[in-house]
N, CA and C atoms of all chains as a GROMACS GRO file, in nm:
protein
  519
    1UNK      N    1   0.084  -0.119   0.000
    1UNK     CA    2   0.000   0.000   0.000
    1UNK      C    3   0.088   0.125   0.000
    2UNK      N    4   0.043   0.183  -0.091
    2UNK     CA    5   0.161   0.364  -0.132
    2UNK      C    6   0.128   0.444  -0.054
    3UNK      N    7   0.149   0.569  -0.054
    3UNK     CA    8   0.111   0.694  -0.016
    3UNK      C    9  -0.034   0.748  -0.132
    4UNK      N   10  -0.153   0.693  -0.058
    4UNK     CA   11  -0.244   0.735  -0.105
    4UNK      C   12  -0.294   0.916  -0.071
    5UNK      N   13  -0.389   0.987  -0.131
    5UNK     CA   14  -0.464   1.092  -0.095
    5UNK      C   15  -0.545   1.060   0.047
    6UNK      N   16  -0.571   0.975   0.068
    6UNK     CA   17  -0.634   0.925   0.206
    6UNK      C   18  -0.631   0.868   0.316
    7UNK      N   19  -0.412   0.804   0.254
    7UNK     CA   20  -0.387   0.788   0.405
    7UNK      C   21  -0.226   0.886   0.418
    8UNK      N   22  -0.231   0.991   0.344
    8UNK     CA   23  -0.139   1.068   0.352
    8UNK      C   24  -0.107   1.090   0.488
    9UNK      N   25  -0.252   1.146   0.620
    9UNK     CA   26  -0.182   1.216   0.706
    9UNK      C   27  -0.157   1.078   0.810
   10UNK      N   28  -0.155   1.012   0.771
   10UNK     CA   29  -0.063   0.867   0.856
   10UNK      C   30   0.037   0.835   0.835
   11UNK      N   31   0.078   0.888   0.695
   11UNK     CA   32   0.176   0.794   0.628
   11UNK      C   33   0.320   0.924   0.637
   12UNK      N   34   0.475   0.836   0.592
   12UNK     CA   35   0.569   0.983   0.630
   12UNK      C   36   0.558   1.097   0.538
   13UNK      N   37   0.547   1.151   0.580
   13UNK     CA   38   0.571   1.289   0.485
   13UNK      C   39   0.731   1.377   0.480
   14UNK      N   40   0.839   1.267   0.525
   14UNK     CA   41   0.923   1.369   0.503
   14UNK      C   42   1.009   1.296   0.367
   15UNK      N   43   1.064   1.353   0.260
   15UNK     CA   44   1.077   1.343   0.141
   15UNK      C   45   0.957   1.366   0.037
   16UNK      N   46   0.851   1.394   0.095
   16UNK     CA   47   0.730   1.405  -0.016
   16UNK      C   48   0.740   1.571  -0.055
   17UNK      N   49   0.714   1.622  -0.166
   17UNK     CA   50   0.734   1.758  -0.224
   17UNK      C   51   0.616   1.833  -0.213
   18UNK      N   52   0.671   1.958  -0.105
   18UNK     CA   53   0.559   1.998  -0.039
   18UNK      C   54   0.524   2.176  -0.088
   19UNK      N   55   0.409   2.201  -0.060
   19UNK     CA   56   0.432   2.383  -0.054
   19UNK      C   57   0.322   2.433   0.033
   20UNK      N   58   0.387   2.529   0.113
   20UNK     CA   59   0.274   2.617   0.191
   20UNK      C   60   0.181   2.694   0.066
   21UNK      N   61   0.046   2.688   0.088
   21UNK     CA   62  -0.042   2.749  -0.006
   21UNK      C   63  -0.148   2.836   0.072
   22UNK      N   64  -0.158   2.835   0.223
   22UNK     CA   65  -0.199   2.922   0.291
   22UNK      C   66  -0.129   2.936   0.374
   23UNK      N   67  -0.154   3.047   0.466
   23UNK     CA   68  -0.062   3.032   0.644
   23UNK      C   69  -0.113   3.180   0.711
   24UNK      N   70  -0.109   3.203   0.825
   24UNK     CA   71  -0.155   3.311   0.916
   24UNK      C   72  -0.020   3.420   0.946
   25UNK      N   73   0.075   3.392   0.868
   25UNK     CA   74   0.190   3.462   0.865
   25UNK      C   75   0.198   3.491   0.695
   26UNK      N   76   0.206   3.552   0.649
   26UNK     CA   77   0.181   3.602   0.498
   26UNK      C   78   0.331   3.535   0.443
   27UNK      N   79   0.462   3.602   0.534
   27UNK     CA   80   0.570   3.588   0.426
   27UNK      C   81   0.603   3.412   0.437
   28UNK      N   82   0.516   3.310   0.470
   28UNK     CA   83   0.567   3.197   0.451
   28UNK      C   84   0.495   3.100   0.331
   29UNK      N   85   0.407   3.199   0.314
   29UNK     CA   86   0.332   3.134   0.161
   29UNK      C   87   0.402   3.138   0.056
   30UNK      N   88   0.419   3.039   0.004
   30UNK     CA   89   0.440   3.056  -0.108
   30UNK      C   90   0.592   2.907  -0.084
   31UNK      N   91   0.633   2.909   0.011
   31UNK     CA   92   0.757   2.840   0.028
   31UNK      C   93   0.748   2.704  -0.006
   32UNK      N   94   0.807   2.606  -0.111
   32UNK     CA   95   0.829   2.518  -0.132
   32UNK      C   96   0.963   2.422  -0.188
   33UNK      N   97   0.914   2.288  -0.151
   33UNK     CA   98   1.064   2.253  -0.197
   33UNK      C   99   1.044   2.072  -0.085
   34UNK      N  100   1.115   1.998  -0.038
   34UNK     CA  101   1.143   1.872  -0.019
   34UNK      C  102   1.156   1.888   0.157
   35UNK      N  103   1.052   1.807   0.183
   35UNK     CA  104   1.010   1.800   0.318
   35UNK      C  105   1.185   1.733   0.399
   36UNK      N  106   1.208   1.785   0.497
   36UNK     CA  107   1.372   1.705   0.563
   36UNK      C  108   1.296   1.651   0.689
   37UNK      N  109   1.233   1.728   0.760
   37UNK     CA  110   1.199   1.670   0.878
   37UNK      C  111   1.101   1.742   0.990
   38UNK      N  112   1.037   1.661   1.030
   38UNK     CA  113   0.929   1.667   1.139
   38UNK      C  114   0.963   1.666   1.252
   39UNK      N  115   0.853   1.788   1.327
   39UNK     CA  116   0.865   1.779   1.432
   39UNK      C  117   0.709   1.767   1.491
   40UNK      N  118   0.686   1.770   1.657
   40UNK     CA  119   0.546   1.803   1.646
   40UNK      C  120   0.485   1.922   1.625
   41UNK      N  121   0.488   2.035   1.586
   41UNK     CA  122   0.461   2.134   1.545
   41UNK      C  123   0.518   2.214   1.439
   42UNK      N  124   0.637   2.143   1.356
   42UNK     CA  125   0.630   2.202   1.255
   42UNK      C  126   0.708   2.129   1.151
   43UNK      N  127   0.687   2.154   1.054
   43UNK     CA  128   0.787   2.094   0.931
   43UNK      C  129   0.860   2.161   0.850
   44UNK      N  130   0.972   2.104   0.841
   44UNK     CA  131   1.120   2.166   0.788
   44UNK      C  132   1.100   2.148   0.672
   45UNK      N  133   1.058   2.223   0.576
   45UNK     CA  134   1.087   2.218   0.443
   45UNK      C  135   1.237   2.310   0.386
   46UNK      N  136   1.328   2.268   0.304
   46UNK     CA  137   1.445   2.246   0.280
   46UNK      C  138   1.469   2.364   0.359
   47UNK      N  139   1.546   2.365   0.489
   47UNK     CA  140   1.613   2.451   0.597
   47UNK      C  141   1.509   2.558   0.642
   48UNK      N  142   1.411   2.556   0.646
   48UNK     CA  143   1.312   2.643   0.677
   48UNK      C  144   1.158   2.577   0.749
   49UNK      N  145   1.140   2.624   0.897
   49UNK     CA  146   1.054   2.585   0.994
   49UNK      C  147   0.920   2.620   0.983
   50UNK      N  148   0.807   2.557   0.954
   50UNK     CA  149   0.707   2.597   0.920
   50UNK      C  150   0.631   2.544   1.026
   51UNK      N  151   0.514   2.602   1.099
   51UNK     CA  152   0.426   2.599   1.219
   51UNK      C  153   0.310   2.542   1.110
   52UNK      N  154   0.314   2.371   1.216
   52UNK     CA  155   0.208   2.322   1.114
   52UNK      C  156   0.071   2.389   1.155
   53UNK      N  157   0.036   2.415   1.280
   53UNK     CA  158  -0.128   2.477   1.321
   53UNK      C  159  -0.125   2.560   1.255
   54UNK      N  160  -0.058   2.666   1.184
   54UNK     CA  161  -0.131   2.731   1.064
   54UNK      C  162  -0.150   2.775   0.948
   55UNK      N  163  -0.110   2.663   0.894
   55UNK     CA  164  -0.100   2.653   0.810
   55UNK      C  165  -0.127   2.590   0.660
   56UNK      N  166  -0.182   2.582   0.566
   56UNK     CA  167  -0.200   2.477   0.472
   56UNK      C  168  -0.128   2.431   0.368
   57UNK      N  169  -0.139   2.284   0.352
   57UNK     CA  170   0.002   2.265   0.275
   57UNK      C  171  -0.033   2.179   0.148
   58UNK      N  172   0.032   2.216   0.046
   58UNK     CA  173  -0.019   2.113  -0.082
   58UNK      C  174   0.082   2.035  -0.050
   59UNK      N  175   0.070   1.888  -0.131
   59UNK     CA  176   0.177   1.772  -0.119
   59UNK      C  177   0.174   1.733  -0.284
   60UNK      N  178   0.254   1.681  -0.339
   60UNK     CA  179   0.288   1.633  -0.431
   60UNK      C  180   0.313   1.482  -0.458
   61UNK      N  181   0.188   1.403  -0.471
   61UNK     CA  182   0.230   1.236  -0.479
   61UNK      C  183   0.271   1.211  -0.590
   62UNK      N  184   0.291   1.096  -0.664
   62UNK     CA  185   0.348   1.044  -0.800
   62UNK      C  186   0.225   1.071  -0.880
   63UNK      N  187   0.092   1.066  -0.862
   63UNK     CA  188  -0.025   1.050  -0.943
   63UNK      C  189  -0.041   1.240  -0.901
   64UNK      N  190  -0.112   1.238  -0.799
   64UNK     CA  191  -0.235   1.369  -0.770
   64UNK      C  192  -0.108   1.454  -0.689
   65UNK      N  193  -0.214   1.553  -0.639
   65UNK     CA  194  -0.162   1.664  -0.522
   65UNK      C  195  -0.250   1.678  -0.430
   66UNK      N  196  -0.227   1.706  -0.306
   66UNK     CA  197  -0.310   1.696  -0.230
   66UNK      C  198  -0.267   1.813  -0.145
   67UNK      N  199  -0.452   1.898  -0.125
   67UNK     CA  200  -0.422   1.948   0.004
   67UNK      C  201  -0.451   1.974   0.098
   68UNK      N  202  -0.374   1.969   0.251
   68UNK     CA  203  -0.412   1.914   0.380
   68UNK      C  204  -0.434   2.062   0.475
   69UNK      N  205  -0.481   2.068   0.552
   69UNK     CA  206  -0.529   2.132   0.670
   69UNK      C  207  -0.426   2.110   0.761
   70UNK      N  208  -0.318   2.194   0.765
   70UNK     CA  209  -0.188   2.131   0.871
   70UNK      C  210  -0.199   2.136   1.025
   71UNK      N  211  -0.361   2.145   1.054
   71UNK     CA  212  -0.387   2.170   1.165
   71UNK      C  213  -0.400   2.005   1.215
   72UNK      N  214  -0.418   1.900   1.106
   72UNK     CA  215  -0.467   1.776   1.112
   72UNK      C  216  -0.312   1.688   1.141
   73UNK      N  217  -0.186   1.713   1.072
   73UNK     CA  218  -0.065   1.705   1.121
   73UNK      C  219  -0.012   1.752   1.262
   74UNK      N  220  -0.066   1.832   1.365
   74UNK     CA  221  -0.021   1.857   1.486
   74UNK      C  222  -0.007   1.717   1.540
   75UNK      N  223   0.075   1.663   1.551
   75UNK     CA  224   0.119   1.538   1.629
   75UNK      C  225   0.248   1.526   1.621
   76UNK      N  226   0.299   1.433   1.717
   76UNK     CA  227   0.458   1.365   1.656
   76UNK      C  228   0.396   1.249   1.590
   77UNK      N  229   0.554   1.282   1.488
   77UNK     CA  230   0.536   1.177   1.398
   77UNK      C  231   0.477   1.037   1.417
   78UNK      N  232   0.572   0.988   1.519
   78UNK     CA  233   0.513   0.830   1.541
   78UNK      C  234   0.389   0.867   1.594
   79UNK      N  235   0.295   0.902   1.669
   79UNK     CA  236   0.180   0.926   1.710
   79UNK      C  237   0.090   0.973   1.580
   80UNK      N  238   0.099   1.005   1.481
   80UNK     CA  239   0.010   1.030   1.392
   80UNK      C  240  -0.061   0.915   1.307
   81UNK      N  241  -0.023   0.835   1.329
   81UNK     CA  242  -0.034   0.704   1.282
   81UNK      C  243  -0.199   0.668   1.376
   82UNK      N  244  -0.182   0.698   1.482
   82UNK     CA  245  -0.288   0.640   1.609
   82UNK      C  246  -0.425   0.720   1.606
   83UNK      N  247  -0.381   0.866   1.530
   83UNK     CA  248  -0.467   0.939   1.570
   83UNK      C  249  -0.638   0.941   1.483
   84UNK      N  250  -0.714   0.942   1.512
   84UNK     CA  251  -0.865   0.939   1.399
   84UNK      C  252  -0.895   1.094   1.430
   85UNK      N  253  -1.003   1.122   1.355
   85UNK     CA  254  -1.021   1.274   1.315
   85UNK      C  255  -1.135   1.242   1.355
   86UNK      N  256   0.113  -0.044   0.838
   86UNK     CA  257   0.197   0.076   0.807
   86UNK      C  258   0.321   0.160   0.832
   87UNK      N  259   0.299   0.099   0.972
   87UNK     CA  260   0.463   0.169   1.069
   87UNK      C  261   0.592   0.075   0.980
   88UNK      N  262   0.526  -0.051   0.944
   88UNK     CA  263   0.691  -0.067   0.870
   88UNK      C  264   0.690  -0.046   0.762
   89UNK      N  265   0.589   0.034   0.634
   89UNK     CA  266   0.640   0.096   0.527
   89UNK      C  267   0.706   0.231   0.571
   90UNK      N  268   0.647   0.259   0.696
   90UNK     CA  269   0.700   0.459   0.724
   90UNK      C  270   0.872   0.401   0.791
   91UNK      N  271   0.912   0.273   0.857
   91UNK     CA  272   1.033   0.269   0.884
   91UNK      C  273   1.134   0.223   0.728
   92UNK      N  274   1.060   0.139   0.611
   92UNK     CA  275   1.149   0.131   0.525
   92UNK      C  276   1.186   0.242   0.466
   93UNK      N  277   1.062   0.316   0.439
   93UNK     CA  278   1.069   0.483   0.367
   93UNK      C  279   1.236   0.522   0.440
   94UNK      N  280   1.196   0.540   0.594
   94UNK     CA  281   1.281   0.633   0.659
   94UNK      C  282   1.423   0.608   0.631
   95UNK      N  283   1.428   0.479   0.620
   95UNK     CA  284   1.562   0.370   0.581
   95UNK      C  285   1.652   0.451   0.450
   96UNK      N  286   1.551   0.441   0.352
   96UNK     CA  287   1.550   0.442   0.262
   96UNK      C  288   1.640   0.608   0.208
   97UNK      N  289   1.513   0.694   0.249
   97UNK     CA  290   1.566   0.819   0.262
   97UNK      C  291   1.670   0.880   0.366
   98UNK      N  292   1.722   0.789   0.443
   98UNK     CA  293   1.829   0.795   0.507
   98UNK      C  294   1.967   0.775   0.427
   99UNK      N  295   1.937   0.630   0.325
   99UNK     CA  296   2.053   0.634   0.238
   99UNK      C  297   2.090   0.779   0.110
  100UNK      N  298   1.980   0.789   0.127
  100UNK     CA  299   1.986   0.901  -0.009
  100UNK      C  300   2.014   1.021   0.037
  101UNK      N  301   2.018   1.102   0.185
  101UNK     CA  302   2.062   1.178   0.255
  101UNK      C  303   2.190   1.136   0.248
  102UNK      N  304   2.233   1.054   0.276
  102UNK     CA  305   2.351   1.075   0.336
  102UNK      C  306   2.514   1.083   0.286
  103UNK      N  307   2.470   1.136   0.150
  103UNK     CA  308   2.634   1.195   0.109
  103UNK      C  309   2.593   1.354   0.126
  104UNK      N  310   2.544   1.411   0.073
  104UNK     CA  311   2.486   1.533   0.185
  104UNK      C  312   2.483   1.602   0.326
  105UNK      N  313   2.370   1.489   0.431
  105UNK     CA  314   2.359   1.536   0.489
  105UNK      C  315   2.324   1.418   0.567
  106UNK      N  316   2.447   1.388   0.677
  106UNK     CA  317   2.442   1.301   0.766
  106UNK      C  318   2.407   1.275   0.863
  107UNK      N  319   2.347   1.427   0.904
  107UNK     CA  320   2.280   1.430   1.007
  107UNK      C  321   2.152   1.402   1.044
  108UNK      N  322   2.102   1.410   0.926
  108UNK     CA  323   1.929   1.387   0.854
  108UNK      C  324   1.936   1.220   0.875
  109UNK      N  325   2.024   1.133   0.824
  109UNK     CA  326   2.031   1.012   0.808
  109UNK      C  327   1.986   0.977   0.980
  110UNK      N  328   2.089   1.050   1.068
  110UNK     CA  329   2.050   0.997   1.190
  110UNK      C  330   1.943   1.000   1.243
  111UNK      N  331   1.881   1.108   1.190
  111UNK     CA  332   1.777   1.193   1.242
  111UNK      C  333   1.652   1.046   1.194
  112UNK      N  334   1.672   0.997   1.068
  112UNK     CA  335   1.557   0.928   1.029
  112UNK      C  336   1.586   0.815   1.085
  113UNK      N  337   1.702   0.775   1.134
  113UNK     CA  338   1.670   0.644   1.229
  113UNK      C  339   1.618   0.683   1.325
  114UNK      N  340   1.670   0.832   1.402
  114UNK     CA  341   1.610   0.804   1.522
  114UNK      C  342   1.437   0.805   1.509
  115UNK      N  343   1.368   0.823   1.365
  115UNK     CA  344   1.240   0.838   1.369
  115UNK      C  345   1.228   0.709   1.291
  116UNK      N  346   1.240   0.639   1.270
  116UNK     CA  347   1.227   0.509   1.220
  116UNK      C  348   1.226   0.405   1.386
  117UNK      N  349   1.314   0.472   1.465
  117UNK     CA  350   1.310   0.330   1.572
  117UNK      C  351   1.190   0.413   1.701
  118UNK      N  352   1.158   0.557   1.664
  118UNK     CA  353   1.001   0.588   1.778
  118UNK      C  354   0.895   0.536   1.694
  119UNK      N  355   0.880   0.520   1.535
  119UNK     CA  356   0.763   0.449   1.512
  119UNK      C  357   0.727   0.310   1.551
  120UNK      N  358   0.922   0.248   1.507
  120UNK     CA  359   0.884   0.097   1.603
  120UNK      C  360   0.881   0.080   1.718
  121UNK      N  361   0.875   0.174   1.786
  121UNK     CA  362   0.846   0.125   1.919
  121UNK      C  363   0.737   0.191   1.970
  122UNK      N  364   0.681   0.290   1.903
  122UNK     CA  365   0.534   0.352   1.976
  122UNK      C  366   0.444   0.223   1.915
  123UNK      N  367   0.481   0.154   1.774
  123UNK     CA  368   0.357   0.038   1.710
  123UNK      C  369   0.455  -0.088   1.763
  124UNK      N  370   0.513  -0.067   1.803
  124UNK     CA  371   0.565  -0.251   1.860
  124UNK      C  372   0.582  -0.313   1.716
  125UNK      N  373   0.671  -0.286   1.648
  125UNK     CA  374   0.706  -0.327   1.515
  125UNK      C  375   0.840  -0.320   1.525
  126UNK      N  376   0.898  -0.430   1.503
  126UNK     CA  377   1.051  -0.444   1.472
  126UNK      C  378   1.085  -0.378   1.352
  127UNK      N  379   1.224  -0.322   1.417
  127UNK     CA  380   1.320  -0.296   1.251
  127UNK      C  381   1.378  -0.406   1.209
  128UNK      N  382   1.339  -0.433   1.080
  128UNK     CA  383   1.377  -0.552   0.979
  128UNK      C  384   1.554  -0.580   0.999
  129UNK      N  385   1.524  -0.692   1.017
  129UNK     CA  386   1.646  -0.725   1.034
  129UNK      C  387   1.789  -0.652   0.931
  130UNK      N  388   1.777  -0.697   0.829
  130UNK     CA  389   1.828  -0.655   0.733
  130UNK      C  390   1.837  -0.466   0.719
  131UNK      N  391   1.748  -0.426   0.787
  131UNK     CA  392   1.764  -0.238   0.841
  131UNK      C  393   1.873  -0.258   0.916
  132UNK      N  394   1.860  -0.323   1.012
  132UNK     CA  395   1.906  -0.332   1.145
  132UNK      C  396   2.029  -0.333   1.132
  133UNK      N  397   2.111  -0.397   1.036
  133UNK     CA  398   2.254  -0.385   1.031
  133UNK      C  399   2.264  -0.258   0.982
  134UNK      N  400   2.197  -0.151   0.915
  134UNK     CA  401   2.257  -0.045   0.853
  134UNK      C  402   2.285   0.034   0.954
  135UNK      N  403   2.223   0.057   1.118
  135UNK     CA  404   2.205   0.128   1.200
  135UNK      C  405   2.318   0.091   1.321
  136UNK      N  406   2.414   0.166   1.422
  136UNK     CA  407   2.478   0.118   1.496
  136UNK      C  408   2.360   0.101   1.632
  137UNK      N  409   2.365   0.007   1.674
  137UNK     CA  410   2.313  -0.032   1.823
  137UNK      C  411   2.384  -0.020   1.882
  138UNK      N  412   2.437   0.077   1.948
  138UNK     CA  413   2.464   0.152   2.020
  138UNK      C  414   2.451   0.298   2.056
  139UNK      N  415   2.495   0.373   1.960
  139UNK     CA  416   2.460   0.512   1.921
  139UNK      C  417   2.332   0.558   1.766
  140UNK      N  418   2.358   0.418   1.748
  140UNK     CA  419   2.133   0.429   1.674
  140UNK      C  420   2.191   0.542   1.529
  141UNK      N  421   2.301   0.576   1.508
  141UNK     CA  422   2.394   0.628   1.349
  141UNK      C  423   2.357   0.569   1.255
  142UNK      N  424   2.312   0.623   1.156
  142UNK     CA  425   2.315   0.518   1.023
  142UNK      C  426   2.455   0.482   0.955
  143UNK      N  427   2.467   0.367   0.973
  143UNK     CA  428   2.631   0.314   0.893
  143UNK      C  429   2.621   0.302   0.767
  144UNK      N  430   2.780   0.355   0.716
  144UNK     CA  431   2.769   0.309   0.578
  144UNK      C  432   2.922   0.229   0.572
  145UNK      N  433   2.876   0.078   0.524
  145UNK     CA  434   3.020   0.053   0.527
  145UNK      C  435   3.128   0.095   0.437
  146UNK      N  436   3.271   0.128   0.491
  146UNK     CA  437   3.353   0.201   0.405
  146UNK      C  438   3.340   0.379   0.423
  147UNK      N  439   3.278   0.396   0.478
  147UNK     CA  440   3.276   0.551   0.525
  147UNK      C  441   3.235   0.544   0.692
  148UNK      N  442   3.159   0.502   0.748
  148UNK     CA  443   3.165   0.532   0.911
  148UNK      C  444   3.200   0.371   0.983
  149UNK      N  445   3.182   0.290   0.911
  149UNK     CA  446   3.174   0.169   0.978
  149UNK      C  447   3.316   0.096   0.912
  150UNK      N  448   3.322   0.004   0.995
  150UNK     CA  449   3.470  -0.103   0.954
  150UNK      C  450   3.396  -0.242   1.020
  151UNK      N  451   3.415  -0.285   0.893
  151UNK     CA  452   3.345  -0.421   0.880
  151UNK      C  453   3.456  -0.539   0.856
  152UNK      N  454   3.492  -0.626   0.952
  152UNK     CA  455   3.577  -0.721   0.976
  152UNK      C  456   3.540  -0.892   1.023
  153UNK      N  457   3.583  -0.981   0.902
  153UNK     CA  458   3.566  -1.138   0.974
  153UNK      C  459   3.614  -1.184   1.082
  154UNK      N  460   3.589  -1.189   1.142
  154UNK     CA  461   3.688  -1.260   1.317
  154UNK      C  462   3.637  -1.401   1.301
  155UNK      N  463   3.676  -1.514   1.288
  155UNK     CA  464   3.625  -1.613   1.349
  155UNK      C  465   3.517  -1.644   1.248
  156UNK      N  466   3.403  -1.666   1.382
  156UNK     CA  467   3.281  -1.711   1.324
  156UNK      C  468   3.201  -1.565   1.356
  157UNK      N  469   3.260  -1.489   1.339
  157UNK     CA  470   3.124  -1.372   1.348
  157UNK      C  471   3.199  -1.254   1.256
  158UNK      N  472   3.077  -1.148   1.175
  158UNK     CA  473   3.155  -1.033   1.127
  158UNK      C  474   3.119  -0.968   1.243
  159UNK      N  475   3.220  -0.875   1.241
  159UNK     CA  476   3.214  -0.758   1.296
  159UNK      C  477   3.219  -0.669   1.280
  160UNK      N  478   3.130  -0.538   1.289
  160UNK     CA  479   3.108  -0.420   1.246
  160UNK      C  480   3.175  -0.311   1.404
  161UNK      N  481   3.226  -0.238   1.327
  161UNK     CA  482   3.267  -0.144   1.430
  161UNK      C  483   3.196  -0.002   1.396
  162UNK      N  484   3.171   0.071   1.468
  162UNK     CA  485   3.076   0.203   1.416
  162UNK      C  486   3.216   0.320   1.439
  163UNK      N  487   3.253   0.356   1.385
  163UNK     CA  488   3.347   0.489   1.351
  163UNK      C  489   3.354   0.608   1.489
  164UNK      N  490   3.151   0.604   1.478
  164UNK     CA  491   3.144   0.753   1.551
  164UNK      C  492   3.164   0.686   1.728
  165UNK      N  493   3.102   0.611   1.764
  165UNK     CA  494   3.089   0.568   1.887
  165UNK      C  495   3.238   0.477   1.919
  166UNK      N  496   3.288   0.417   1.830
  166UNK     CA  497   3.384   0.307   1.824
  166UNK      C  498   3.354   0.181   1.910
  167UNK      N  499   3.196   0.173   1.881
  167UNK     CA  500   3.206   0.064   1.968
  167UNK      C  501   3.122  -0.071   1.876
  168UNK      N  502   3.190  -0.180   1.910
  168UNK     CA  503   3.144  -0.316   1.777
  168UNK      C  504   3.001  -0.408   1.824
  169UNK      N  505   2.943  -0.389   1.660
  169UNK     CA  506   2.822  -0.559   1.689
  169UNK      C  507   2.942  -0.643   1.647
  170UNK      N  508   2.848  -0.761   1.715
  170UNK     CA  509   2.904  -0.876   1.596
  170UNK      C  510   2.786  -0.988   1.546
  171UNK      N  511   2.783  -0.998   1.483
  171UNK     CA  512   2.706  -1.052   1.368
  171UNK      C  513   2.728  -1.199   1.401
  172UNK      N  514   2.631  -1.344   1.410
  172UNK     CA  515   2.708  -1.446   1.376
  172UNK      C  516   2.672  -1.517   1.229
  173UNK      N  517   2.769  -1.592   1.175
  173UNK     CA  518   2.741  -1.619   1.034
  173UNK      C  519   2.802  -1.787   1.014
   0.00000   0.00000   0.00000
């Protein structure tokens, strides 16, 4: 089983090609480029810290794009796996 | 699922790491909280890439020294200097 559109926010997201497309801070829109690493509150897209609560993020799979509500990512990583909405 | 998100991590650990070696560590150390928050082993065959001891991703010929003794290899990890041994 791949990285579907529907089990994206379970599955890792760091190497998947990402971009902020909204956020509550203006100058971080627009920023994209190759996810490095997670934390619980934010994701490092290439050397740069992004606050997942506010933010929205497109993702880039092999087929589609998808985009998530990064309020639904507030977890640590291994714990996101557990979590239901 | 936790062991496609630990092969991923594996995975993209190797491909970090003429770059950026620190990332490599970084994804073991998130490869071994998924197996252990889901009680899922790291695959054996992972398991040698990683030092058990200091949890580093090895690469042999750049951090690790990999040696036959006997009846066991032995891997020595560079950063920690301290050895598995393997039996074979």
């Amino acid at each position: 089983m791949d990285i579907t559109p529907n089990n994206l926010i379970y599955h890792e997201l760091i190497g998947l090609f990402a971009e902020v497309i909204a956020s509550t801070n203006p100058s971080l829109v627009g920023i994209k480029g190759k996810v490095v690493d997670e934390t619980r509150n934010m994701l490092v897209i290439e050397d740069k810290k992004i606050p997942k609560a506010c933010s929205t993020f497109m993702f880039s799979l092999p087929n589609n794009r998808v985009k998530v509500d990064g309020m639904l990512l507030v977890s640590r990583p291994e714990d996101r796996m557990k979590r239901r909405l | 699922m936790a062991r496609q998100r630990i092969e991923r991590l594996f995975e993209l650990a190797g491909q970090e790491f003429d770059g950026h070696p620190d990332r490599s560590n970084r994804y073991v150390q998130l490869a071994r909280q998924i197996g252990m928050r889901h009680n899922v082993r790291i695959p054996k065959e992972l398991k040698r890439r990683m030092c058990r001891h200091c949890h580093s991703y090895l690469v042999p010929g750049s951090n690790a020294q990999v040696r036959l003794r006997g009846m066991y290899v032995v891997v020595t990890c560079l950063i920690c200097e301290r050895q598995m041994r393997y039996p074979y």
